[in-house]
DSSP file (Angstrom, degrees, kcal/mol; ACC not computed):
  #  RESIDUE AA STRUCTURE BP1 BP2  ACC     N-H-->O    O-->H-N    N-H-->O    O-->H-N    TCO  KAPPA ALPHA  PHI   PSI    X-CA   Y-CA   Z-CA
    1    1 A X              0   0    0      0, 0.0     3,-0.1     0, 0.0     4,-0.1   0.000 360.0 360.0 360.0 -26.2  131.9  150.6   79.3
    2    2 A X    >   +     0   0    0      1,-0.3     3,-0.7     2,-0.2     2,-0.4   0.953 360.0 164.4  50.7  56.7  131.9  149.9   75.6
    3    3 A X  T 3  S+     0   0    0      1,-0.9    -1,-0.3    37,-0.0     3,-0.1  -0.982  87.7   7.1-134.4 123.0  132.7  153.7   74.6
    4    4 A X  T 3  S-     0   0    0     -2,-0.4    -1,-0.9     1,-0.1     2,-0.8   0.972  82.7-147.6 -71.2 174.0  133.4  152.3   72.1
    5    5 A X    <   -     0   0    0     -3,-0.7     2,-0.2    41,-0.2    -1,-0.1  -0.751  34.9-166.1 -93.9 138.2  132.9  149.1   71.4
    6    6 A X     >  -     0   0    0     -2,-0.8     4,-0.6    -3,-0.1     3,-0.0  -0.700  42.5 -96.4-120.5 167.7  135.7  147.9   69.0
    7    7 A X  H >> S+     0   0    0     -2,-0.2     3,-4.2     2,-0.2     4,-2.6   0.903 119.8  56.2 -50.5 -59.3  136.8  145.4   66.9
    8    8 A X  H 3> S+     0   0    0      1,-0.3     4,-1.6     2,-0.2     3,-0.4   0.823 105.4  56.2 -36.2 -79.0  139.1  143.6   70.0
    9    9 A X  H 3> S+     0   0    0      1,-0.2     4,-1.1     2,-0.2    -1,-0.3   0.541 109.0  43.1 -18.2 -42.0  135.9  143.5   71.9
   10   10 A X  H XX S+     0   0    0     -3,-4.2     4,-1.6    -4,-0.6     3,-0.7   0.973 110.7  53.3 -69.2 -52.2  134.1  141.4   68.9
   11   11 A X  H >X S+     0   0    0     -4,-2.6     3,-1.8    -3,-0.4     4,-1.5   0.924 107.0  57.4 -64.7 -79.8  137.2  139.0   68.3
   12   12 A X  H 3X S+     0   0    0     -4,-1.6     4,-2.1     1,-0.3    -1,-0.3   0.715 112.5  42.8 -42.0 -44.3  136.8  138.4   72.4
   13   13 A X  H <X S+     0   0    0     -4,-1.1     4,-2.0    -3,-0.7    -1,-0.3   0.940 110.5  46.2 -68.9 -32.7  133.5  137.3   71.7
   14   14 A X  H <X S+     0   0    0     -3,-1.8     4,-3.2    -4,-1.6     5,-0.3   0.946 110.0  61.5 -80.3 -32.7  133.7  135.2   68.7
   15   15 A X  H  X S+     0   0    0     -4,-1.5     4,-4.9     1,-0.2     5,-0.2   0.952 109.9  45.2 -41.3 -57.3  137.0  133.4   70.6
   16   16 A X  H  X S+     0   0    0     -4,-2.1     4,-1.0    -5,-0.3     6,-0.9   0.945 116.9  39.6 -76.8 -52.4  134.5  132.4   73.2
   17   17 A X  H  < S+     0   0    0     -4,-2.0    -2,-0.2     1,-0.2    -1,-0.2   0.895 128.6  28.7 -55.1 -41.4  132.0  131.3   71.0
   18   18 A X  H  < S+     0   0    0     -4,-3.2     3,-0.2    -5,-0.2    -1,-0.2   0.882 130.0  22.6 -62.4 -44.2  134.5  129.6   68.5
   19   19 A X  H  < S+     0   0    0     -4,-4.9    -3,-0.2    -5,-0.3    -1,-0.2  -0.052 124.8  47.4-152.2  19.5  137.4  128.4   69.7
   20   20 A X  S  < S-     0   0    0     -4,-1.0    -1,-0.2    -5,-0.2    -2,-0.1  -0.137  98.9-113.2-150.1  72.9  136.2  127.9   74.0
   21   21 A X        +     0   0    0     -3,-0.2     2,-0.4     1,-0.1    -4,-0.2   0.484  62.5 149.1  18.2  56.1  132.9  126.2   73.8
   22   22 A X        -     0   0    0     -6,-0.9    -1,-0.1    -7,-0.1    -2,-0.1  -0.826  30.4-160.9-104.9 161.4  130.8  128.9   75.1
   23   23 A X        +     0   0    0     -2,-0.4     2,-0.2     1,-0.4    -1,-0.1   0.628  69.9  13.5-118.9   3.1  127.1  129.3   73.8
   24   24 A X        -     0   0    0      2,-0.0     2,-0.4    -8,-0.0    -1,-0.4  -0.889  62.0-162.1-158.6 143.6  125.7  132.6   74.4
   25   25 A X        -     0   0    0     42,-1.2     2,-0.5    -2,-0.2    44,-0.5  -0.985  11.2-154.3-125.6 107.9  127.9  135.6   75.4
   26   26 A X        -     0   0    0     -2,-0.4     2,-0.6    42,-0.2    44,-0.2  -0.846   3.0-154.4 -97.1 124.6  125.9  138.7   77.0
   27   27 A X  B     +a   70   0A   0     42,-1.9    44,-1.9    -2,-0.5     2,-0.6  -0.793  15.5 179.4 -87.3 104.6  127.4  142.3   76.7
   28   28 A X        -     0   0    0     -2,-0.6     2,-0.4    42,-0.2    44,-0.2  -0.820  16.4-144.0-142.6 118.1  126.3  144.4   79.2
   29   29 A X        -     0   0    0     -2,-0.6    44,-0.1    14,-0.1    18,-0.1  -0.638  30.9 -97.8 -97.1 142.0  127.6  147.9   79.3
   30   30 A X        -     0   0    0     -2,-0.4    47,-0.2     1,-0.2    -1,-0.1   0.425  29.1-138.6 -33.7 146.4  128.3  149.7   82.5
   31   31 A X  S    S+     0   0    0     45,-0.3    -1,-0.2    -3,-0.1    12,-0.2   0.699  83.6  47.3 -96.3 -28.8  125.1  151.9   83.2
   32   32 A X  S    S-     0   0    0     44,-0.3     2,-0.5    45,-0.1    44,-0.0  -0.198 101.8 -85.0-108.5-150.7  127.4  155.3   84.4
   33   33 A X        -     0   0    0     -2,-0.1     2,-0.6     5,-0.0    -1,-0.1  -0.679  37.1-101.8-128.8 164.5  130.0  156.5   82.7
   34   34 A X    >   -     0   0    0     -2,-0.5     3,-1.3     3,-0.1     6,-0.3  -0.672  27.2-146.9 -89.3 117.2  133.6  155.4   82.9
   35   35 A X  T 3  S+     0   0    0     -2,-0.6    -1,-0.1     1,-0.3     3,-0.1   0.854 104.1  54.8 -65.5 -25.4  135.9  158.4   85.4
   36   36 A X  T 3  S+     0   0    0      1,-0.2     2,-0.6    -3,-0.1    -1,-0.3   0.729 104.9  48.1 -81.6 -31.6  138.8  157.7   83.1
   37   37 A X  S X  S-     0   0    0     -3,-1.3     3,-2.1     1,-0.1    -1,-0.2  -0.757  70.5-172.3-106.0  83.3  136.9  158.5   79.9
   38   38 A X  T 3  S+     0   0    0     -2,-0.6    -1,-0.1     1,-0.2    -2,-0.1   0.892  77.7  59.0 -43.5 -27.7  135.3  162.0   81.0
   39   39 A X  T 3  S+     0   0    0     -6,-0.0    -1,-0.2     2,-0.0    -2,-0.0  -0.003  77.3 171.5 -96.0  10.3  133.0  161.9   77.2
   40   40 A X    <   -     0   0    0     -3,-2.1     3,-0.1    -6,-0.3     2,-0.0   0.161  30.3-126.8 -37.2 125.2  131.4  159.1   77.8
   41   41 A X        -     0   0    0      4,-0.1     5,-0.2     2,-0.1    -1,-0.1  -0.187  35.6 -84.1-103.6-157.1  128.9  158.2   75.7
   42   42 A X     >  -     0   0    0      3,-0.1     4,-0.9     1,-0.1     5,-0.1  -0.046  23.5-122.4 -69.3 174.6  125.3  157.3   76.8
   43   43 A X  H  > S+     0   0    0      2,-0.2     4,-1.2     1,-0.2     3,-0.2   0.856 118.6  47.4 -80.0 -45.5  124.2  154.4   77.8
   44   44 A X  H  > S+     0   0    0      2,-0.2     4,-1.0     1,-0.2     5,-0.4   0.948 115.6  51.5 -48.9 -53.9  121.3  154.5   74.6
   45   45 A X  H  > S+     0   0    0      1,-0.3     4,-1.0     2,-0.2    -2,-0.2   0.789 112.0  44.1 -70.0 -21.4  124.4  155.5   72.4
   46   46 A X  H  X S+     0   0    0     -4,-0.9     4,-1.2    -3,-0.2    -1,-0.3   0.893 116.8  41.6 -90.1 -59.5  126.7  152.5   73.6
   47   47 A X  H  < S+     0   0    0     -4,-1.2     4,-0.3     2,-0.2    -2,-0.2   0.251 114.4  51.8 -93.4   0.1  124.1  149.6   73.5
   48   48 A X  H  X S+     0   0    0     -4,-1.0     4,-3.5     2,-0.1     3,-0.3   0.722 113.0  48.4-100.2 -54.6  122.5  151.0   69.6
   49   49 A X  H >X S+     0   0    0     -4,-1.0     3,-2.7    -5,-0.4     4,-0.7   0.818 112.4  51.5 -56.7 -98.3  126.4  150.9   68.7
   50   50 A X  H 3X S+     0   0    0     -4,-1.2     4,-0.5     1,-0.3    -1,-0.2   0.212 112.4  43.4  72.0 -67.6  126.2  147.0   70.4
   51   51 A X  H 3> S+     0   0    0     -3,-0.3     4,-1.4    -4,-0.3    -1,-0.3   0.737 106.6  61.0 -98.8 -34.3  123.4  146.0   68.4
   52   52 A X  H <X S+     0   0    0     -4,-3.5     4,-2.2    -3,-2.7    -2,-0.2   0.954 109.5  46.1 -36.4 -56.3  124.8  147.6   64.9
   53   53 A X  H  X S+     0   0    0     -4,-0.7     4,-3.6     1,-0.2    -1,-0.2   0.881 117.7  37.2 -52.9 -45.7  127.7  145.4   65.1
   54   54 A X  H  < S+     0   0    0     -4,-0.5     4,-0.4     2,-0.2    -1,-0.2   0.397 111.0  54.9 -99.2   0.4  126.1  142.3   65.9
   55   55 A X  H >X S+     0   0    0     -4,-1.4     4,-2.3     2,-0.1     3,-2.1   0.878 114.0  50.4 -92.0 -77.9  123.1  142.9   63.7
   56   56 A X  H 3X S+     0   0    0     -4,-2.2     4,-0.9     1,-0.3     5,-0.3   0.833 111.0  52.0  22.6 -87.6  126.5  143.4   61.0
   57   57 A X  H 3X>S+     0   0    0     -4,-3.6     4,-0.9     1,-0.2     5,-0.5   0.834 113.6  40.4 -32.5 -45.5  127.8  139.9   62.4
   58   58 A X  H <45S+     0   0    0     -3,-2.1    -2,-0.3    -4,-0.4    -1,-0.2   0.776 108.7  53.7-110.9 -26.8  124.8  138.2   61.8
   59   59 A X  H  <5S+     0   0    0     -4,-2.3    -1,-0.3    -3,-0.2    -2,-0.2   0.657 114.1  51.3 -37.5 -27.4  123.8  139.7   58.4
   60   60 A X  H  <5S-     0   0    0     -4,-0.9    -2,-0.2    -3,-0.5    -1,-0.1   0.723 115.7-114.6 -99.2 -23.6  127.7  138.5   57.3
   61   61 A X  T  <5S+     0   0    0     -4,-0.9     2,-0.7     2,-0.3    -3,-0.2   0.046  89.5 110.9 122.6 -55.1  127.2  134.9   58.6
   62   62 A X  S   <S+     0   0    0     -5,-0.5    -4,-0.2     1,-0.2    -5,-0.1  -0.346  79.1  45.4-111.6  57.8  129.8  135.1   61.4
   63   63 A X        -     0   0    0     -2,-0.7     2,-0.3    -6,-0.3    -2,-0.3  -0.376  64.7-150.2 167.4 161.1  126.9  134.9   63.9
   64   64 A X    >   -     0   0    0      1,-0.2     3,-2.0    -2,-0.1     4,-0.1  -0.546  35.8 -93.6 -85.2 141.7  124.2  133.4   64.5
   65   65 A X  T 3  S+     0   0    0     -2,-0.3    -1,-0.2     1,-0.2   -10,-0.0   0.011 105.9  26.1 -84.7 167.9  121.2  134.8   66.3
   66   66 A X  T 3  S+     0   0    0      2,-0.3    -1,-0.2    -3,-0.1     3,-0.2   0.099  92.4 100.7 105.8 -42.3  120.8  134.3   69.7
   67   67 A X  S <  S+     0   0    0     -3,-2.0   -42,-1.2     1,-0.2     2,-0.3   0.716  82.2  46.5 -68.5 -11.0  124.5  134.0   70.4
   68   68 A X        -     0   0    0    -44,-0.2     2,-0.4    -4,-0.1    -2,-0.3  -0.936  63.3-172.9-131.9 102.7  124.8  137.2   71.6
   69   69 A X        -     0   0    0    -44,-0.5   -42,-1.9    -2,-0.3     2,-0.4  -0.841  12.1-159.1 -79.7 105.7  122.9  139.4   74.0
   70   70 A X  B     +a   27   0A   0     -2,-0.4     2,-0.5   -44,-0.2   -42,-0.2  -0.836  30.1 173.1 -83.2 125.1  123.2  143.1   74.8
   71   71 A X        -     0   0    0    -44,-1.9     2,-0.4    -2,-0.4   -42,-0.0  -0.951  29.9-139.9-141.7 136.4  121.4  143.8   78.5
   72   72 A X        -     0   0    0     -2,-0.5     2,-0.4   -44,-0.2   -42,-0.1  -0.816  23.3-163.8 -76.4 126.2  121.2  146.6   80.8
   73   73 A X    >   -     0   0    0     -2,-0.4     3,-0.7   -44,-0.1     2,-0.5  -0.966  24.3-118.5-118.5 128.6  121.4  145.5   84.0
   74   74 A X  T 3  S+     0   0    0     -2,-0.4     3,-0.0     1,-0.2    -2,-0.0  -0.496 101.4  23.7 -80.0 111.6  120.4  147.5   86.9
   75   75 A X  T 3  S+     0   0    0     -2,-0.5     2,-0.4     1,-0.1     3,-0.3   0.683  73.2 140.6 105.4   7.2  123.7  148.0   89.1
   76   76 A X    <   +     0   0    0     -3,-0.7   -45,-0.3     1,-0.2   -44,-0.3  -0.431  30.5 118.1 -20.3  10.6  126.3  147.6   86.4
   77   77 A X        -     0   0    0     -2,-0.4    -1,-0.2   -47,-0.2   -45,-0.1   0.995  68.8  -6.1 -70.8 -88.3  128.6  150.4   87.7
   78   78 A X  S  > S-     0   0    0     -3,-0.3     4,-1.4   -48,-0.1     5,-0.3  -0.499  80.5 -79.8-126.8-164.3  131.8  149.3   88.7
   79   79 A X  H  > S+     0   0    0      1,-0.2     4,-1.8     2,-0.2    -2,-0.0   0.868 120.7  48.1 -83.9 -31.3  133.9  146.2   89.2
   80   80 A X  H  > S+     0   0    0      1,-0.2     4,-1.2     2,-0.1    -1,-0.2   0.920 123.6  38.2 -73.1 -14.4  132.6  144.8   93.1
   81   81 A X  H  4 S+     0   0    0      2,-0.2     4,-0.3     1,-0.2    -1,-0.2   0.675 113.4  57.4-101.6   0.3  128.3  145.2   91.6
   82   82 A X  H >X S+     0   0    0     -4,-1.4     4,-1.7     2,-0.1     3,-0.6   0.818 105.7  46.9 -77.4 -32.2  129.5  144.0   88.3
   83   83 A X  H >X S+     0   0    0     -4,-1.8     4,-2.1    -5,-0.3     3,-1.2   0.990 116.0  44.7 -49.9 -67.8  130.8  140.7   90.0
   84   84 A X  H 3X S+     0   0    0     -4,-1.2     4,-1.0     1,-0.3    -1,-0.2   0.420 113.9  50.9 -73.4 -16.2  127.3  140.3   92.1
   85   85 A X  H <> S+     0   0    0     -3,-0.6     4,-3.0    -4,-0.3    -1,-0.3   0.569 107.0  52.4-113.0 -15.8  125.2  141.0   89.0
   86   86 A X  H <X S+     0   0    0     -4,-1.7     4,-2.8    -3,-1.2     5,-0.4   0.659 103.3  53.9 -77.9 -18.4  126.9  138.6   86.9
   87   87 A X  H >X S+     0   0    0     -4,-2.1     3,-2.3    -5,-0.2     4,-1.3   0.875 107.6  54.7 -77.8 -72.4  126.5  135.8   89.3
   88   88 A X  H >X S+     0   0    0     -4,-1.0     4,-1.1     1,-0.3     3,-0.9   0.583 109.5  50.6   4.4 -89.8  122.5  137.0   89.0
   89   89 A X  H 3X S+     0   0    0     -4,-3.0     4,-0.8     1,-0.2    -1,-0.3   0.569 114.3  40.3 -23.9 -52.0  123.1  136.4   85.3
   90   90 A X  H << S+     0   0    0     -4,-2.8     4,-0.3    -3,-2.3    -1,-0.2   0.567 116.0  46.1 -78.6 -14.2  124.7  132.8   85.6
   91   91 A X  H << S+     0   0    0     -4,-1.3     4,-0.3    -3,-0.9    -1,-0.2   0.893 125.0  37.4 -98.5 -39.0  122.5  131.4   88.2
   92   92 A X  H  < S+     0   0    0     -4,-1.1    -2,-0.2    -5,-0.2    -3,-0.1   0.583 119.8  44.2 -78.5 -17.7  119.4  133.0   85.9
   93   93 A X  S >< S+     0   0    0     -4,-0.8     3,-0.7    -5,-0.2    -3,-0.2   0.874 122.8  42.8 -76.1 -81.6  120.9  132.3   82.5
   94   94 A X  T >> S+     0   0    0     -4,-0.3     4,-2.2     1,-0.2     3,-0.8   0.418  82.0 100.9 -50.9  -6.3  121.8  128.7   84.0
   95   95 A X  H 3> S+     0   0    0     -4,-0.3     4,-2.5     1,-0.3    -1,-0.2   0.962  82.0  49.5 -54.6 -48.6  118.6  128.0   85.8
   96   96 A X  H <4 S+     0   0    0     -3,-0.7     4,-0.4     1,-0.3    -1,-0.3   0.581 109.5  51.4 -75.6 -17.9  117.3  125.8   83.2
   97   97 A X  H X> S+     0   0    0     -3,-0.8     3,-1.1     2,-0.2     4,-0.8   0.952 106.9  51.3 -65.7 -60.6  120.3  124.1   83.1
   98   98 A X  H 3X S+     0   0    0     -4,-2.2     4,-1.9     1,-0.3     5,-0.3   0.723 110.5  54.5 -38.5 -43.1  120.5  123.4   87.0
   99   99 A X  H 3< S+     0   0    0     -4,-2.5    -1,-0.3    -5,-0.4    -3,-0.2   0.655 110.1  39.1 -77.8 -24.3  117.1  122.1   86.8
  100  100 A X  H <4 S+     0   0    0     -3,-1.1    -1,-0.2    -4,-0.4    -2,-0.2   0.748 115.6  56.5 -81.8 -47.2  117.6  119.5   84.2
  101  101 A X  H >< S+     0   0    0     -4,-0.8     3,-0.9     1,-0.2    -2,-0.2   0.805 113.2  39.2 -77.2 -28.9  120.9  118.7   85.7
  102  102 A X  T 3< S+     0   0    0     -4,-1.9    -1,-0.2     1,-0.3    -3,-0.2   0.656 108.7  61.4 -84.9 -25.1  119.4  118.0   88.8
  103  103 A X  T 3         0   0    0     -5,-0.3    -1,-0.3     1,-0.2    -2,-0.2   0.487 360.0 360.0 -66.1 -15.4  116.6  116.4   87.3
  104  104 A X    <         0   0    0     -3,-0.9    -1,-0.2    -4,-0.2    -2,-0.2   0.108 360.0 360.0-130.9 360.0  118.9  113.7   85.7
């Protein structure tokens, strides 16, 4: 959900950008609210918090722009339509890749 998003959350992204060759990491928080956290906050309040940080990060140096993407995703609920909407992402994130690769 990223209510809130916290420092552990950043350090997982900069690991994967740093130190396991990824090259863009998108953060995309859950669209309802988390049953374990009754107070959830909003979906606006979550993804403005998101962009603070990483607007932060990237003011500081320790990223670069681009590397990081905040999206709202339609269907982003829980864990079996967060699976099915991150393959979306990768096959649509990756398209330009497949196509080159296939091209080659």
């Amino acid at each position: 959900t990223f209510d809130p998003f916290h420092e552990n959350h950043f350090r997982l992204v900069m690991c994967a950008l740093r130190s396991c060759g990824v090259r863009k990491v998108l953060l995309i928080p859950n669209q309802g609210s988390n049953p374990y956290k009754p107070r959830c906050a909003s979906l606006a309040d979550r993804c403005q918090t998101l962009e603070d940080r990483l607007q932060a990060a990237q003011a500081s140096g320790e990223l670069q722009p681009g590397e990081v993407e905040v999206r709202v995703e339609a269907g982003a609920n829980n864990w079996p339509q967060r699976e099915q909407v991150a393959q979306a992402v990768e096959q649509e994130e990756c398209a330009d890749v497949a196509a080159t690769a296939t091209a080659v």
